[in-house]
N, C-alpha and C positions, 0 to 999 in steps of 0.2 A: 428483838422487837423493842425492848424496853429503851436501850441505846438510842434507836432509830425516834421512838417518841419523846427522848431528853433532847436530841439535835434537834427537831422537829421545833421543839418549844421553844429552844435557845436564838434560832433562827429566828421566830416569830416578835421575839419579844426585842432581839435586837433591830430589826428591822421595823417596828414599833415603835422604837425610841428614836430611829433615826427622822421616821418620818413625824415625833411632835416635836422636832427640832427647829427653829425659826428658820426662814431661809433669809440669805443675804438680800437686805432691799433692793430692789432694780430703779435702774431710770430709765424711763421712755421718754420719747421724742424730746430727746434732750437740745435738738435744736431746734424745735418747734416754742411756738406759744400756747397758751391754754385757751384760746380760740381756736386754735385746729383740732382740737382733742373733744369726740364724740361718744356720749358714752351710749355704749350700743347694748349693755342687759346688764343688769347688778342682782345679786342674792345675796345673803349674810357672809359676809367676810368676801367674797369674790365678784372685778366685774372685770366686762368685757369689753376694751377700749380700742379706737381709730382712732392715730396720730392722722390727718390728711389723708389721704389716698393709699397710706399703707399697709400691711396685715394688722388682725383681727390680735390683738395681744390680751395677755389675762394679767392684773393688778392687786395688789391685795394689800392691806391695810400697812402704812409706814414704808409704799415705793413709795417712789418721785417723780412728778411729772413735768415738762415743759424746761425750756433755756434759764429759770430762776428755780429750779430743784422745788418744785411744790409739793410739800408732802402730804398723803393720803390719809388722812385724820379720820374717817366713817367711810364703811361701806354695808349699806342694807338694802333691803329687796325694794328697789325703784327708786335707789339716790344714792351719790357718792360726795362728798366733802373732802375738799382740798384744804389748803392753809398756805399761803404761797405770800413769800416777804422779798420785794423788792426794792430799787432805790426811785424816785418819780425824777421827772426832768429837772426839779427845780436841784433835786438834789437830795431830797429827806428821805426820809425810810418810810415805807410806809409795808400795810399786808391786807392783803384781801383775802376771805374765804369764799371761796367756790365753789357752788354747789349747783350739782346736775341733774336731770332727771334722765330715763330711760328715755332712749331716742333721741335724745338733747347735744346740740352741736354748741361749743362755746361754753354753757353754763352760765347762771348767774353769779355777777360777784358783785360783794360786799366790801367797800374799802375801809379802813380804819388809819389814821396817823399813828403812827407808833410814840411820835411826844406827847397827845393827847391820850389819857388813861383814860380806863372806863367814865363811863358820868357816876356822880354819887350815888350811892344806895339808897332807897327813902323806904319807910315802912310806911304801906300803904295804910291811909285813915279809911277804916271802916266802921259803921254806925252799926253794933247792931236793932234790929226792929223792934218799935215800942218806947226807942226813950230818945 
C-alpha cells in the first residue's frame, strides 16, 4: 500500500512539473495577415482565434501571429495585444500594436516608426488648490 502511495505521488508531481513547463511558441496563419485573424473569446492567459475560414485554434501569450510573426504580448478577459514589426513600402521599419476585442475581426492597430523614439517625458504642471 505504502509503495503504491510513493508511485502515486511521484507520478503526480512529475506530471505537475511537466505540465508548468512553457510550451514551444506556435505560429498561426503564418500566411495570412492580421486582418484575417478574429478574435472569437479571450480569458486570462488564453484565447480563441479564426485565421479566415479556418478552425477554431487556441493562443497564448508569446505565439505568433500572421506572415510578419506578430507576437502575442496580453491576453485578458475581452482583449488580446499583438506587437507586430514590419518593413512599410517606402522601405523603413516600422511596428504596430494590435489590439482586439471579443468578436473583433481585423483589430485595431496603432503604428509607430521605429526611427522615431518615444515623445519626451514631461512632468505634468499641477497647481495644487488655494495658492
Amino acid at each position: 500500500m505504502r509503495t503504491t502511495l510513493a508511485l502515486c505521488l511521484v507520478w503526480f508531481a512529475a506530471s505537475s512539473v511537466a505540465a508548468g513547463q512553457p510550451a514551444e511558441p506556435r505560429h498561426v496563419g503564418r500566411d495570412r495577415d492580421l486582418a484575417d485573424v478574429e478574435l472569437v473569446r479571450s480569458s486570462d492567459e488564453i484565447a480563441v482565434v479564426r485565421v479566415g475560414t479556418g478552425p477554431l485554434e487556441t493562443v497564448r501569450r508569446g505565439d505568433f501571429l500572421g506572415r510578419h510573426r506578430a507576437e502575442i504580448t496580453e491576453i485578458v478577459g475581452g482583449r488580446m495585444t499583438v506587437i507586430e514589426t514590419f518593413t512599410a513600402k517606402d522601405g523603413r521599419p516600422n511596428r504596430a500594436q494590435v489590439i482586439w476585442s471579443d468578436g473583433q475581426r481585423g483589430g485595431r492597430r496603432y503604428v509607430q516608426r521605429l526611427e522615431h523614439g518615444a515623445p519626451a517625458a514631461t512632468k505634468p504642471a499641477i497647481k495644487p488648490p488655494g495658492r
